[in-house]
C-alpha positions as CSV (number, residue, x, y, z in Angstrom):
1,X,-101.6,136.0,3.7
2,X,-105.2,134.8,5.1
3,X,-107.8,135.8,2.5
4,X,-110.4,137.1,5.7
5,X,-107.5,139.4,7.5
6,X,-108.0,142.7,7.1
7,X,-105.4,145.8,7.3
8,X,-107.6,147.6,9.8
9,X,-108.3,146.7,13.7
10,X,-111.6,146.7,13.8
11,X,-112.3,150.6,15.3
12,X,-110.0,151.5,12.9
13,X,-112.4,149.5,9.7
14,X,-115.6,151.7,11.3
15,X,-114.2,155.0,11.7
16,X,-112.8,154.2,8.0
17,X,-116.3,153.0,6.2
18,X,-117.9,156.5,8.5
19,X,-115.7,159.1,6.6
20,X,-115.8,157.1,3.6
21,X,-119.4,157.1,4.0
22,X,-119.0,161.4,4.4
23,X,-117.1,161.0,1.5
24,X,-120.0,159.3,-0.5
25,X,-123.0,162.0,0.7
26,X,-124.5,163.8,-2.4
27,X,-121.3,162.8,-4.7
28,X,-121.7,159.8,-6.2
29,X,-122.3,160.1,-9.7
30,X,-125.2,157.7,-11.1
31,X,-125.0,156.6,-15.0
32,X,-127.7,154.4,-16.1
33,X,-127.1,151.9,-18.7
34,X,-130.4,151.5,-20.2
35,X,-131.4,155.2,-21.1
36,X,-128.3,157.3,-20.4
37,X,-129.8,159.5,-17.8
38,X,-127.1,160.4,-14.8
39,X,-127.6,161.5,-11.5
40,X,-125.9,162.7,-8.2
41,X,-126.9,160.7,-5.1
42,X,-125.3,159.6,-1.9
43,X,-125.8,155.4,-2.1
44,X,-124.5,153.1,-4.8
45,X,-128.3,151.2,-4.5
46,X,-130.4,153.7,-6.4
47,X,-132.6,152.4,-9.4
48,X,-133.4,154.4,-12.2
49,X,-136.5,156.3,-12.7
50,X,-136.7,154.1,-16.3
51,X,-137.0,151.1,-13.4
52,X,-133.1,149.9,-14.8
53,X,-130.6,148.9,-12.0
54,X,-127.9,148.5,-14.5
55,X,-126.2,151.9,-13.2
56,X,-122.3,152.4,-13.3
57,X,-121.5,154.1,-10.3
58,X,-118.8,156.9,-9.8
59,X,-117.7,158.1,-6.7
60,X,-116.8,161.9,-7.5
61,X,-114.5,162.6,-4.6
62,X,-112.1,159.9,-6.5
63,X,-111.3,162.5,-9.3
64,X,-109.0,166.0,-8.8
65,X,-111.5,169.5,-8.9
66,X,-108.7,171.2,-11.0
């Protein structure tokens, strides 16, 4: 298989990266690294207020409420 083809027509790729980007808003748990201090924000490129960018990222619509 081609390493640049891609499931998706390409209407299909934007509509997908939209509601995964609903998906993402306000629920994307932030743990940073250096100083432990975690966050909820809606981008994976958010810095820490200790100036670290070594934050794991954890999207929290990936994990079951119950």
């Amino acid at each position: 298989m081609n390493q640049n083809s891609s499931p998706f027509w390409p209407d299909d790729l934007e509509q997908w990266r939209k509601t995964l980007a609903v998906a993402n808003y306000n629920n994307i748990l932030c743990h940073c690294r250096e100083c432990d201090r975690e966050w909820v924000a809606s981008t994976t490129e958010e810095t820490c207020e200790c100036g670290s960018q070594r934050i794991q990222y954890l999207p929290c619509w990936q994990f079951p409420d119950d």
